[in-house]
N, C-alpha and C positions, 0 to 999 in steps of 0.2 A: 380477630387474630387467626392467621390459618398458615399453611404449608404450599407452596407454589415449585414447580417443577415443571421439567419441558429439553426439548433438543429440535436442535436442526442439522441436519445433515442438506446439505445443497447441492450435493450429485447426485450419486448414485441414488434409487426410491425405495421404500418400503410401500408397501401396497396399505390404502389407510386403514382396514381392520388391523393390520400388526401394529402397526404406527399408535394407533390409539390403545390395544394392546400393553405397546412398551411404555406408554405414555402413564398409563392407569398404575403400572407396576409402581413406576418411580412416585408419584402421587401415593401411592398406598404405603409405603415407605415411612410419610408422613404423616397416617392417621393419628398420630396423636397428638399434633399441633392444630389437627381439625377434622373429629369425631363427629360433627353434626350433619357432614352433607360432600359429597362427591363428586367432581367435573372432569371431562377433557373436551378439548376441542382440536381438531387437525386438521389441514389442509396438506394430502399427500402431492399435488402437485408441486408445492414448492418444498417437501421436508420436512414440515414444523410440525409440533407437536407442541401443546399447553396443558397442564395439570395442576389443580386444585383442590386442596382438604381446606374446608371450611368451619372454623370455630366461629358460630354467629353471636356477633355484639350488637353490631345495630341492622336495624329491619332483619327480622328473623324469619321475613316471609321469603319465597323461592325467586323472587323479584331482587334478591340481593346474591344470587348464586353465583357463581365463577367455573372458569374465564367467562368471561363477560364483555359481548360488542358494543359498541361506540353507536350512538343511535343512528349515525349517517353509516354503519358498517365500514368503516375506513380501518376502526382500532382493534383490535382483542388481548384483556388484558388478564394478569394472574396476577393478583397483588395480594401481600401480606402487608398488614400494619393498620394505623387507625392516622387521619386525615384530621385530626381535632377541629380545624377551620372549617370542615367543611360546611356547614350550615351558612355561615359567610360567604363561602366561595359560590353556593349555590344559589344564595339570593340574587347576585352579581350577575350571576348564568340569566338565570328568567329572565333576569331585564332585559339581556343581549338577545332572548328569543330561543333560548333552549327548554325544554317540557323535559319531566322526569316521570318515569312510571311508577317509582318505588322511593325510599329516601336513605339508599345506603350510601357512605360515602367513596365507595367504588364509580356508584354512575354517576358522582357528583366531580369523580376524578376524570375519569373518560371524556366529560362534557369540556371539562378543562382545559385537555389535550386539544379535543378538538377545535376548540377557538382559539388558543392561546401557541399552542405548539408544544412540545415536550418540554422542553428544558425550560421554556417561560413557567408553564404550567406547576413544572415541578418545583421552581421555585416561589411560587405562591403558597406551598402547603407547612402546615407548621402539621408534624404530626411524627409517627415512627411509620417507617415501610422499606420494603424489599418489592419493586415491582418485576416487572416482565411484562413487556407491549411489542405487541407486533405490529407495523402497520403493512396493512396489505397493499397500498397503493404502491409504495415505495419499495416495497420487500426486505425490512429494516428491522431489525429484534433489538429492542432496547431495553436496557436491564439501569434499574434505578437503587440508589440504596438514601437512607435519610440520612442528615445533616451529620449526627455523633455516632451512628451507626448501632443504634437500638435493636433492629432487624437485621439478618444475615443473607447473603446469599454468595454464594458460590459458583463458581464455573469454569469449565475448563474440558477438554477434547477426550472423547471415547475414540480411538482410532481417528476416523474422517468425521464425528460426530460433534456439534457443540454440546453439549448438554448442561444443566441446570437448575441448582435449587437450592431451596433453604437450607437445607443441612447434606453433609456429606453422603449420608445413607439413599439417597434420593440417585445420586450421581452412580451409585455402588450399584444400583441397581439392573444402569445399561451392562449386558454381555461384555461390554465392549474396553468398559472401563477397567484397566488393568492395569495404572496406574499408579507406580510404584511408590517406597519413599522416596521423599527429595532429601537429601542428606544435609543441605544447608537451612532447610526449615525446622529439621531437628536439633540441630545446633541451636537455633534462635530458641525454639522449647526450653533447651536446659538455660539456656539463661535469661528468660525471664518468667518461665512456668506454661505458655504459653506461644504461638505461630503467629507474630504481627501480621495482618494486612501490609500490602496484598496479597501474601506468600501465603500456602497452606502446605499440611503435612504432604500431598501428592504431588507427587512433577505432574507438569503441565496443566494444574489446576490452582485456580486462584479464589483468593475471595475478592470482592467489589467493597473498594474503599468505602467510608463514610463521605459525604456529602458528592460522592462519585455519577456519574452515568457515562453510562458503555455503548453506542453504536455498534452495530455488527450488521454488515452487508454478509451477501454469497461469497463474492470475492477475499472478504479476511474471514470466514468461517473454513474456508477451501484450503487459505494457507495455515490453517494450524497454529500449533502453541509455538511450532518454529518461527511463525512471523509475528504473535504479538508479544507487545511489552505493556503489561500492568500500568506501568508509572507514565507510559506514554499514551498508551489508547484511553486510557481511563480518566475523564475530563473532569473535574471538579467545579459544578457550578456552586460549590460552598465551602470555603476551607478556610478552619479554623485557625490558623496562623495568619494568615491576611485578615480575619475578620477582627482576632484580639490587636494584631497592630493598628488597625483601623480605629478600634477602641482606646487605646492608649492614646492614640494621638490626638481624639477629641474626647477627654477627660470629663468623664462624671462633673458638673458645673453647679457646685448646691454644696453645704454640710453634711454630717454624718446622719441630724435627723430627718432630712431632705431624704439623703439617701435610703434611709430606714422607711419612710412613708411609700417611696418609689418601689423598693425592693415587696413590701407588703402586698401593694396593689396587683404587681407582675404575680407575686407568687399565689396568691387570690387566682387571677384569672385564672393561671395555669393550671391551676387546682381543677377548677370548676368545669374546662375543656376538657380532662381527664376523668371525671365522673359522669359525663355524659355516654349512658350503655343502656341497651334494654333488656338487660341481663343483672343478677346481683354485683355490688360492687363494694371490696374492703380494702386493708390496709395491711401493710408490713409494720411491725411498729418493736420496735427495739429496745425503748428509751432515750435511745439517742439522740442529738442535736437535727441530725436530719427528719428523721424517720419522724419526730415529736412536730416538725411544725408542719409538717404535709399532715399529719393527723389532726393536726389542730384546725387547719384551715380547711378539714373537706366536714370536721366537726362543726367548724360555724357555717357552712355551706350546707349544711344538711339539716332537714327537719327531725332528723329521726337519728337514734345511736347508730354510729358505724359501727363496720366490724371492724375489729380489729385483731390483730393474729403474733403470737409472740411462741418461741420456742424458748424452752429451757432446758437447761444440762444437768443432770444429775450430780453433784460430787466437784464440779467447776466452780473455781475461785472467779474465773469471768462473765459468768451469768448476767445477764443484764436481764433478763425476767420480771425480777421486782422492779426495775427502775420500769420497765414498760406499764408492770400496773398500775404503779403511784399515777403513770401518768394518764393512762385509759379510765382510772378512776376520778381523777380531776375533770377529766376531760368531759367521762360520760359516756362513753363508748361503750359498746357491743364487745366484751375482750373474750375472746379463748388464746389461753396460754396451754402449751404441751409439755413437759418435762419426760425428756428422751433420757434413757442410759447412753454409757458407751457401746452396747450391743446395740442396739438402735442405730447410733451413727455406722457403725461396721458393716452391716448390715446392707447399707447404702452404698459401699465401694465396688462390687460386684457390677453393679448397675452403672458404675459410673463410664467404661468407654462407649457404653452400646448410647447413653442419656448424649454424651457429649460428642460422640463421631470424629473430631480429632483431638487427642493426644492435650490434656487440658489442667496441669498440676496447682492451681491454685485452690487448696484443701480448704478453703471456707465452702467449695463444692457440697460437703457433705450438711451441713446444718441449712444451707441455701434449700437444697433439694425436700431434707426433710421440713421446712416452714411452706415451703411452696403447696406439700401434699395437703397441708392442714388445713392452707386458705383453702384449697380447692373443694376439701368437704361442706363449703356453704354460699363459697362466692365461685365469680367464672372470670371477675378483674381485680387486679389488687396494686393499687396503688405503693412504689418503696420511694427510699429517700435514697437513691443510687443520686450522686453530681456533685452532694454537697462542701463534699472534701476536696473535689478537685477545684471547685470555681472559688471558692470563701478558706485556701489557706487550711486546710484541714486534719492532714496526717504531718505527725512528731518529728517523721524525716524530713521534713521542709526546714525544721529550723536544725538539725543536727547537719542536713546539707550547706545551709548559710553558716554556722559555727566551724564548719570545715573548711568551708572557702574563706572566711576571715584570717584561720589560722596557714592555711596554705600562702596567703599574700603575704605573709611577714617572714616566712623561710625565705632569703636568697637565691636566687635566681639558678644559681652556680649548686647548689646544695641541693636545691629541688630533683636537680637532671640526675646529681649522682644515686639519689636516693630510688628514685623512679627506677634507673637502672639496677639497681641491687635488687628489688624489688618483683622482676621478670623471674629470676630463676625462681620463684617460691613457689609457684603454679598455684590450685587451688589454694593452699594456705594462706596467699594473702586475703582470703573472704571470711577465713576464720578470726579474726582479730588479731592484737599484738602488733610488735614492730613493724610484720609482714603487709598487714593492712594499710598501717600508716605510711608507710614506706610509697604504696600503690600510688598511695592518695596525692603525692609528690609530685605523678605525672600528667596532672589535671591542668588543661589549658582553658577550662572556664567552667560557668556554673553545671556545663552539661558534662560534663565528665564527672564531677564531684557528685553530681546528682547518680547519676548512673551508675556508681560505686555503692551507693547506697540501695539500688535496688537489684541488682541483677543477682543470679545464682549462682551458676558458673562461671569466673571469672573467665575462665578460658576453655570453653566448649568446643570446641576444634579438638583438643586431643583425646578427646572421652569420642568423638564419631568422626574415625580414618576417612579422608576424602572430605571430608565438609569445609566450605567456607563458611564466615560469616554475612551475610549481607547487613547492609548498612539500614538504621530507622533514626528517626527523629531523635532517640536517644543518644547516637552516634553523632552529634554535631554539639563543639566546643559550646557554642550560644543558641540555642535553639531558635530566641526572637533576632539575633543577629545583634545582641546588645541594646535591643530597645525594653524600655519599661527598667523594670528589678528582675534580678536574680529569683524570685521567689515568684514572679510572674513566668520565667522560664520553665522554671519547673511544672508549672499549674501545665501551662501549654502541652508537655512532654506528655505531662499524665493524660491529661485531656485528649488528646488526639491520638494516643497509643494503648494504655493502660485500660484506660475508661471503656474505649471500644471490646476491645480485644479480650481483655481479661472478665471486668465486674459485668458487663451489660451481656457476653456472652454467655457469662455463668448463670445469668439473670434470667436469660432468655430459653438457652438449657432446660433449665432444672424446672422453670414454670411452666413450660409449653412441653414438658416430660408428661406433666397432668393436665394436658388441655387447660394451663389458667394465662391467660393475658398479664404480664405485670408492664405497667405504666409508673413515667420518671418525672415528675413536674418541675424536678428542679434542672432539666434538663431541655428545659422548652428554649429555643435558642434566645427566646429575648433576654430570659434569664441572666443567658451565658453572656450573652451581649455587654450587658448592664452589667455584670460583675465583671467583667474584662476594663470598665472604663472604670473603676471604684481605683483609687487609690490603695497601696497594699497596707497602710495603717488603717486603712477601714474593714479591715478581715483578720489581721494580726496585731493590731496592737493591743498589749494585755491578755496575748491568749489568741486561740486560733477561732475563727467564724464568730468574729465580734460581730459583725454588722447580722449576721443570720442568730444571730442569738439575741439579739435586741428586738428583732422581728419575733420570735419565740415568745421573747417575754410580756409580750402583748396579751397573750394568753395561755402563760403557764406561771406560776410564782418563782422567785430568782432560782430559791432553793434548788428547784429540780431543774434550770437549767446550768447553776453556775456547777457542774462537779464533772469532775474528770469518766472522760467514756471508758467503761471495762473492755466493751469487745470480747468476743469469743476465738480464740486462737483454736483449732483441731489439733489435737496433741497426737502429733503425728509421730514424734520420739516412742512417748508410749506403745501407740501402737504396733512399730515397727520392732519393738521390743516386747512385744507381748502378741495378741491374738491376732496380728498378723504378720507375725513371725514368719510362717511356714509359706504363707501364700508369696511371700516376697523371696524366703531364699529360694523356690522353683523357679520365679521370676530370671531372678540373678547370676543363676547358676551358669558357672561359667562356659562349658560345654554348651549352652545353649546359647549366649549370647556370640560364641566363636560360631557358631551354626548360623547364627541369622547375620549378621555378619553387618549389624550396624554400629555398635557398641564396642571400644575396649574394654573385650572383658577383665584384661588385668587390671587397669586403672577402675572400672567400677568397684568389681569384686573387692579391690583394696581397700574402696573406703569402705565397702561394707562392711568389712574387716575391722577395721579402723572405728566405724561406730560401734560394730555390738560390742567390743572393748572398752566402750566408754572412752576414746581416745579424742574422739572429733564429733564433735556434735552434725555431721552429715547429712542429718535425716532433710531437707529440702534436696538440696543434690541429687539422693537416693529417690525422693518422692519423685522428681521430675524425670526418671530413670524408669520410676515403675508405671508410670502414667502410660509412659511411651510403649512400654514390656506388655501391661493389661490389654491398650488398647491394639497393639501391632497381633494379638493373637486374636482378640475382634476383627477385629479388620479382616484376616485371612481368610475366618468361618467361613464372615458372611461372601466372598469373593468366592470359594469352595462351595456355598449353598447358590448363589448365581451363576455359577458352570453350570452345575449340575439342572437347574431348573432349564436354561437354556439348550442344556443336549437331552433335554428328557423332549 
């Protein structure tokens, strides 16, 4: 796992000691996605610039360093991620008449490239990555991301420059990058906690979709953010919406114990490609349905106790702690559990805009961050059960979303419209529940609207940031599958392709790669997804959610501990908001300040502030997603104020 970064500017030159200079800043930016080992490479005739921080998994000798050329010198590439195939891909290579000098799977991807072509290549790889390849022959910078989008990367124009990289801070780095907020990306924040792909919090910066790759000649680096468009340059040689219609339409062809024996095997492999590191390697482990069968299956895979790593909350009715050890103790694992106060999580919120670079309100942030520091004190890869919810039927709103679509069909046609209509003037109140809500719920012209009622924050984010639209995502569309499959398949997809990325794998990737730890997702290996896409929806919901992954579980756990309901840890973000960080939020909020910065209605925030410390409206997500943006936009400015200034010194 490492940090990759880099720019091209195509006219005008920097001379190559500044070039790799600028190049090293933006790389160093990212030493903590990868403290072991430091690269650049440039070529100031044509521009380009490549930067590399290295977290070493496999080959830990200097034969695995980056950027790294293509043994015919045609390629140079900066990749973040792990290639799980590659041992496969690589035997394939010898045969064709390719030598390796070392056995990382960087030279095993370069070799790839080179016989197969990029996008062939890239779709041969089962693994997570964020690449960056240059090829020299062509004069072509290609930016790759994996299939569900595990790995980040970003990019978008400093002035005349392209620049690029894993996380924002990288980008922050060029002089150049002054790149303000986009006001339609903050709107998409408040409602739904976070900046979908491809959009990010900066104008003229984007992120690289999941299953995406990016071509960039001289010529569209020349024309700027004014000539591209995300949705149109950004090709998808993988996209999860044609691959679940693909699934549906040739149906899983066996029973449920067919399918249990199948699901086993996949989830086996995936396991076992994921533990392959030469470095230590443990487990996220929760108690949970997820988390409990990746732990179980790297248990039967392994000679020896895993580790495994669980946090606990002090004083929390939703502690899942003990459910972890009942089950680390069946299992036989290696277990450290922590038990954190609420000082401990608080603790943690300070750190949070600099840890996440944009603007990022999904508050399981803080308990993610603090499990991630724990692994890292013994391992350097940790295996979680991030997928399993979204591909097996997983979270309680799937069915409280079908229960409102059943009820919605039996309202009148004529009675729906009026209600819908009554419904508009309520603003934020219809999110609060009551007549208000239901009323909303009126104007739903299919699963994807009723679904989308259910998770968003702000119902209407446009009036809380003057000047914003909203732009459109997967959530915005009536039927997401276009009517194919169930209702409850829709939904899967929505999360899947939106959620999943954007929200959990980013927080995942955050907060682990905060302490240099790699976290790996097995249940996210696309055969997986594949395979659960073609499964009937009574083979994941009937009788309960993640039937068929729970059947798999109890192969090797007793019913007991899998048949009971998940606690989950909620961050009681009321509390806090009402207690010890009180003070740090009303500075925040203050209205003077937010009429100063000039993104925010300050009357309409300030109200609900109002309105919650009164106990009137339970606000506090609203609020959170107000102060995320409030924390981070006065990070954001520092470090922009510490870049002047490093730059005119």
């Amino acid at each position: 796992m490492c940090g990759l970064a880099g720019m091209w500017q195509a006219s005008a030159r920097r001379p190559e000691d500044a070039l790799r200079r600028l190049a090293a800043a933006m790389g160093e930016a990212l030493a903590h996605r990868g403290p072991d080992d430091d690269g650049v490479w440039a070529d100031a005739a044509h521009g380009i610039a490549l930067a590399h921080r290295r977290l070493s998994i496999l080959d830990l000798s200097p034969l695995g360093r980056q950027p790294m050329a293509s043994a015919d010198g045609r390629y140079v590439i900066a990749y973040n991620g792990e290639v799980y195939n590659f041992a496969e891909l690589r035997e394939e290579l010898l045969e064709r008449g390719h030598a390796f000098r070392g056995h990382s799977d960087t030279e095993v991807l370069l070799a790839a490239v080179a016989e197969w072509g990029v996008e062939a290549a890239i779709a041969r790889c089962n693994g997570m990555f964020a690449i960056a390849l240059w090829d020299r022959e062509r004069r072509e910078l290609w930016l790759a991301r994996d299939r569900v989008g595990k790995k980040p990367l970003y990019y978008g124009w400093a002035g005349e420059t392209l620049v690029f990289g894993s996380e924002l801070k990288a980008l922050w780095r060029h002089p150049d990058f002054d790149n303000g907020v986009d006001r339609d990306a903050l709107a998409l924040l408040l409602r739904y906690d976070y900046v979908p792909s491809p959009y990010s919090i900066h104008r003229d910066t984007f992120k690289l979709m999941p299953g995406a790759l990016l071509r960039l000649d001289a010529e569209a680096v020349a024309r700027g953010a004014t000539g591209h468009d995300p949705h149109r340059d950004q090709r998808r040689y993988w996209d999860a919406r044609e691959r679940m219609a693909a699934a549906i339409r040739a149906p899983f062809d066996g029973d449920i114990d067919g399918a249990e024996e199948r699901l086993d095997e996949l989830l086996r492999d995936a396991v076992g490609l994921r533990m392959v590191a030469d470095v230590p390697v443990g487990v996220f482990l929760s108690g949970g349905t997820d988390s409990s069968v990746v732990t179980s299956l790297m248990q039967t895979l392994s000679a020896k106790p895993v580790r495994s790593f669980t946090i606990g909350f002090q004083g929390s009715h939703h502690d899942e702690a003990p459910l972890a050890l009942e089950v680390a103790r069946h299992l036989g694992t290696d277990h450290t559990e922590l038990y954190v106060s609420g000082a401990d999580a608080l603790a943690v919120v300070p750190q949070l805009p600099a840890m996440f670079d944009e603007p990022f309100a999904d508050a399981s942030q803080v308990p993610t961050a603090l499990v991630s520091r724990l692994a890292r004190s013994q391992v350097t890869v940790a295996l979680s059960g991030d997928g399993g919810d979204e591909l097996f039927f997983g979270y309680t709103r799937y069915e409280r979303a079908l229960r409102n679509l059943r009820l919605l069909r039996r309202v009148p046609a004529p009675l729906r419209r009026w209600l819908a209509a009554s419904a508009r003037g309520h603003g934020e109140t219809s999110r609060a529940g009551g007549f208000a809500a239901f009323a909303a719920e009126m104007g739903a012209r299919g699963i994807g609207d009723v679904y989308r009622n259910r998770i968003v924050r702000w119902r209407f984010p446009q009036a809380a940031v003057p000047g914003a639209a909203l732009p459109p995502t997967l959530y915005d569309q009536a039927e997401p599958l276009d009517g194919l499959g169930t209702p409850g398949d829709a939904m899967m997809l929505a999360d899947y392709a939106v959620y999943l990325p954007d929200d959990l794998l980013c927080k995942v990737d955050r907060a682990s790669m905060a302490v240099s730890l790699e976290a790996r997702a097995p249940l996210l290996d696309t055969r997986v997804a594949e395979f659960a896409w073609s499964l009937p929806l009574a083979y994941k919901r009937d009788g309960g959610s993640k039937r068929l992954l729970k059947r798999v579980l109890k192969r090797y756990l007793p019913d007991a501990m899998v048949d009971r309901e998940k606690r989950g840890f909620g961050a009681p973000v009321t509390q806090w908001l009402r207690g010890d960080l009180r003070g740090w939020a009303e500075e925040l909020l203050d209205p003077a300040r937010l009429r100063r910065e000039g993104y925010l209605d300050a009357d309409l925030v300030h109200g609900l502030w109002r309105q919650f410390q009164a106990g009137e409206r339970r606000w506090h997500t609203h609020l959170w997603n107000v102060l995320m943006f409030q924390a981070w936009h006065a990070h954001w400015r520092a470090q922009r104020e510490a870049t002047t200034s490093a730059a005119a010194a």
